[in-house]
C-alpha positions in Angstrom: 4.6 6.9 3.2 7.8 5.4 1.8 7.5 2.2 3.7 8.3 3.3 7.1 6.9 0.9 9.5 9.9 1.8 12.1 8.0 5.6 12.7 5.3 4.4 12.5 5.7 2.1 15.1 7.4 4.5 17.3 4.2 6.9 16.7 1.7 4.3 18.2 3.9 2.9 20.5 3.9 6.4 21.9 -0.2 6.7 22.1 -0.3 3.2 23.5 1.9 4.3 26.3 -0.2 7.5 26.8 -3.1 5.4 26.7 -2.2 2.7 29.4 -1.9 5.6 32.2 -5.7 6.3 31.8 -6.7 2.6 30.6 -6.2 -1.0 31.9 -5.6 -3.3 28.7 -6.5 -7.0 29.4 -3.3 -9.1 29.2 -0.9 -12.1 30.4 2.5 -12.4 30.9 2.6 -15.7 29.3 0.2 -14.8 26.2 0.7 -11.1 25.5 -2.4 -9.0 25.2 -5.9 -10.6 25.1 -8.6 -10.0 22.6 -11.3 -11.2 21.2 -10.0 -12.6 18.3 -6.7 -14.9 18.5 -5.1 -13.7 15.4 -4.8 -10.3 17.8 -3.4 -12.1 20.6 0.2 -11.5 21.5 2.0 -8.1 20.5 -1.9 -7.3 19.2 -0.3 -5.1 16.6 -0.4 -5.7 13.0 1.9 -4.4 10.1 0.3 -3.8 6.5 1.8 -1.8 3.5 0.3 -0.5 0.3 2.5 -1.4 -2.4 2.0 -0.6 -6.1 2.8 -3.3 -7.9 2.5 -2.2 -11.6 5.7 -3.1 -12.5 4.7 -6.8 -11.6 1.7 -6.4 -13.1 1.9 -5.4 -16.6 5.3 -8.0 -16.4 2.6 -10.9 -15.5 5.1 -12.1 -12.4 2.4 -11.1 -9.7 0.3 -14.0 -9.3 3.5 -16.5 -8.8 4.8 -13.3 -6.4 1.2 -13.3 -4.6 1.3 -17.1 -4.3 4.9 -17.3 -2.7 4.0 -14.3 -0.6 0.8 -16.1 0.9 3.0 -19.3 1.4 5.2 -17.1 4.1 2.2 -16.7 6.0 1.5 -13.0 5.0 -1.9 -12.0 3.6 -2.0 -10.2 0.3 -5.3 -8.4 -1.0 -6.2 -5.4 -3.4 -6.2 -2.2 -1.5 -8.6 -1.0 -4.5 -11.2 -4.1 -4.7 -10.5 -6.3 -2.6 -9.7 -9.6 -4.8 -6.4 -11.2 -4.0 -6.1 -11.5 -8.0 -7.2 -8.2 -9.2 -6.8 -4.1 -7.6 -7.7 -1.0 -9.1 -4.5 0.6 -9.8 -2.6 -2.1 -8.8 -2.2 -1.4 -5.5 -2.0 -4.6 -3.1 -1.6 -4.1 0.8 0.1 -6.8 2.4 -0.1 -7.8 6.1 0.8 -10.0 8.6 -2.3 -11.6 9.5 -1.3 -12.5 13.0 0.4 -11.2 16.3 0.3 -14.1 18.4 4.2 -14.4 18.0 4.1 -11.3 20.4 7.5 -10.8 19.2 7.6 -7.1 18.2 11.1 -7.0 16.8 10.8 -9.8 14.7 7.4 -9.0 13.5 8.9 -5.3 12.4 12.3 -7.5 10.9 10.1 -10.0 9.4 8.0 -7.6 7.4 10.9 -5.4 6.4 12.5 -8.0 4.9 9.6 -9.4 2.2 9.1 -5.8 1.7 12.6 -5.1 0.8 12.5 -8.4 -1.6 9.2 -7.0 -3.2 10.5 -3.6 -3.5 13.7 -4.9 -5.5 11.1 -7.6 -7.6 8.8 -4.3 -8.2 12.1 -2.3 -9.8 13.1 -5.1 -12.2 10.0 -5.4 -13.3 9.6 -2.0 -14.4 13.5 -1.3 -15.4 12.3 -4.5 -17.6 9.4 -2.7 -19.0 11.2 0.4 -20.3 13.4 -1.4 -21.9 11.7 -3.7 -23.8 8.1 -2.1 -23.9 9.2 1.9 -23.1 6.8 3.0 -26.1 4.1 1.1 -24.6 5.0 2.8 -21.3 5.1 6.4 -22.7 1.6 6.0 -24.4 0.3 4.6 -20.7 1.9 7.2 -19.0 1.6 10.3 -21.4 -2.3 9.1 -22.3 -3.2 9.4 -18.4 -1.3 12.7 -17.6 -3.2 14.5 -20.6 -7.2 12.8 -19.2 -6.3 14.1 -16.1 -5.3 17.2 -16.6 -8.2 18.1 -19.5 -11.2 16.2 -18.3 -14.0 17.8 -16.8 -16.1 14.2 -15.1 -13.6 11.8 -13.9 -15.3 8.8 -12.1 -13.2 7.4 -9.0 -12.2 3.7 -10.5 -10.8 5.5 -13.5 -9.4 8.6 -11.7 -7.3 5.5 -9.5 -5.8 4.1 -12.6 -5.2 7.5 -14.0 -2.8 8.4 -11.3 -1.0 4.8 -10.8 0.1 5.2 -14.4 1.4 8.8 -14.0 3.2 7.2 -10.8 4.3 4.9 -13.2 5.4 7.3 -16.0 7.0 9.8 -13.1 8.8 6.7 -11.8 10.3 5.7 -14.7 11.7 9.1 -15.3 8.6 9.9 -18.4 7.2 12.3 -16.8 8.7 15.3 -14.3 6.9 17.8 -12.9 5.0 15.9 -10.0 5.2 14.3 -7.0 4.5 10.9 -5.9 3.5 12.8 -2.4 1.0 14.8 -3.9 -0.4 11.8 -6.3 -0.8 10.0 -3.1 -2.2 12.5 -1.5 -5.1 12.7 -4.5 -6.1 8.9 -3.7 -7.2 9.9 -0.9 -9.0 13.3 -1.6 -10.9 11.6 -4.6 -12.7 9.1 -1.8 -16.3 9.7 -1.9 -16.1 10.7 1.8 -14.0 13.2 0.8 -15.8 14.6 -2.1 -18.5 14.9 0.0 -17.1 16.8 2.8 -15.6 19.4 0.0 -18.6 20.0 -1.1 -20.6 20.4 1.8 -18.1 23.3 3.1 -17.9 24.4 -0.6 -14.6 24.9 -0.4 
């Protein structure tokens, strides 16, 4: 969480090592690792982030933003969805759809570096939208806090939205009280798999 692709690298850099004393990965010194697909040739690892993307959203900037992006080379599809146009809760994950560079460093620079430029697109958009729509932005916000706390049967598309727009509303500095943490920690314990596994131990 909070964009760190550095750890994380560092975390499966360290199984990958662990792995190699028990297992021999097929590779060449001229290509990298082999697989059986060629986008996974090279470094065969592949950076995506979850990004939400509200801001941009409710602003109308993301399709230009989700054209330019695709035009580096990056892929960019709704995490909740899957259309490149449209994602529950706005939230997009954005990849590098290949290794074959096989250039570690610059794949971790490269995606740093358009995430840093969407991150600072994502906060104008929204500093724009409390000050020219922060009543509109209230009522979104302040609407989904009081559902979710005071509903009994929330389905999972709507429960998504629900906590985007407290993000949102905590974000912008409407709401206090919560934590962006736990609210991501809810999008994942509201997956069916989830739900299901709660209520088969019953607790």
């Amino acid at each position: 969480a909070g964009f760190s692709i550095e750890p994380c690298f560092d975390l499966v850099s360290g199984i990958d090592t662990e792995l190699q004393k028990k297992l021999q990965f097929s590779a060449l010194p001229s290509l990298g690792y082999l697989t059986q697909n060629i986008f996974n040739v090279g470094s065969a690892m592949k950076i995506s982030v979850i990004a939400s993307l509200q801001g941009l959203c409710k602003t109308g900037l993301l399709d230009r933003i989700i054209r330019d992006y695709l035009s580096q080379g990056f892929s960019v599809q709704g995490y909740y969805g899957g259309s490149k146009n449209e994602s529950l809760g706005c939230l997009y994950q954005i990849a590098s759809p290949s290794s074959a560079p096989g250039d570690i460093s610059l794949q971790l620079s490269k995606m740093g570096q358009a995430i840093d430029k969407l991150i600072a697109l994502e906060k104008k958009a929204r500093t724009d939208l409390l000050n020219s729509r922060r009543t509109e932005m209230e009522d979104l916000s302040f609407r989904a806090l009081c559902v979710a706390k005071y509903a009994r049967f929330i389905e999972r598309e709507e429960a998504i939205e629900l906590l985007e727009r407290i993000r949102l509303g905590l974000d912008l500095g409407l709401i206090i009280g919560a934590k962006n943490t736990d609210l991501t920690a809810l999008l994942y314990r509201i997956q069916t798999a989830h739900l299901d596994f709660v209520k088969s131990t019953g607790s």
